[in-house]
N, C-alpha and C positions, 0 to 999 in steps of 0.2 A: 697273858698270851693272847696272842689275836689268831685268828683260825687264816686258814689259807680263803686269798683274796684271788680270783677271775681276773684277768686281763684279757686285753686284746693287743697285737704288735701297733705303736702308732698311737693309743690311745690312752690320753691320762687316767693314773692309775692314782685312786685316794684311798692314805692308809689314815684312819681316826682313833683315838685311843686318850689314854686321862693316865698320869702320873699324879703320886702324890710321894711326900716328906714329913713325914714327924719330928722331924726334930728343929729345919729351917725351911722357908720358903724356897718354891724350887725358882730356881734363876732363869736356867735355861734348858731347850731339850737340843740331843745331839744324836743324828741319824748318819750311818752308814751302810754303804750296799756295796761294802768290800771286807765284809769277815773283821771289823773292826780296824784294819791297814789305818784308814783316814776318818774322820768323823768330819760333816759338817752340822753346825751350829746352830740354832736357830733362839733369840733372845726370847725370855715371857712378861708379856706387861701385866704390871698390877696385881701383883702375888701378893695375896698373904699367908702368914706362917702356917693356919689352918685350913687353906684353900687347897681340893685337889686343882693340876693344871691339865685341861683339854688341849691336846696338840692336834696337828695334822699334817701329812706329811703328801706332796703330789709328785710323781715321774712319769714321766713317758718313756716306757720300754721300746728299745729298737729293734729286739729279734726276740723269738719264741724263746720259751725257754722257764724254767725255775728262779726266780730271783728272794734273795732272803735279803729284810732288811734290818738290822740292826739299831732300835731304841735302849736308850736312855737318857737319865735328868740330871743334870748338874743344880746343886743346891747354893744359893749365897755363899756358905762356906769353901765352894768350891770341890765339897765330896761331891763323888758322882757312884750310880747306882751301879752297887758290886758286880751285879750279873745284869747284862742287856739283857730287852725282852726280846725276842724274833718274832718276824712277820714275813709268810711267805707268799710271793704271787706266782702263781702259776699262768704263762702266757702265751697264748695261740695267737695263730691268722688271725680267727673267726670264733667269736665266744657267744655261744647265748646266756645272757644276763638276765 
């Protein structure tokens, strides 16, 4: 779980985080900021089976507001992880960081 992240409206928002797979290397991570609707994709190079994998995820929010974003990893075998993790940004006007 990732704790709730600051924002600002306008201003890129970075979410960082590590997956890992025991059983195959993970393929790919797959992020959505609509309750799971849609997932976009993002490929991982040079995995190995015992490797965790460091992702990162960037958005620029357009209005205040609560936004949650939804991770998970899809593995070579093409399982992907039973329960997404969440990550929440909470975003104002004016944030002190």
């Amino acid at each position: 779980m990732i704790g709730t992240v600051l924002g600002m409206v306008g201003k890129e928002v970075i979410l960082k985080g590590y997956a890992q797979d025991f059983d195959s290397a993970i393929d790919s991570m797959q992020f959505s900021s609509d309750l799971g609707q849609t997932w976009t994709e993002y490929p991982v190079n040079h995995v190995d089976e015992d490797s965790n994998v460091n992702w990162e995820y960037s958005f620029v929010p357009e209005q205040v507001g609560r936004y949650e974003i939804l991770i998970r990893a899809v593995d070579r075998n093409g399982a992907v992880t039973p329960e997404p993790a969440h990550a929440y940004v909470d975003v104002r006007e004016d944030v002190e960081l």
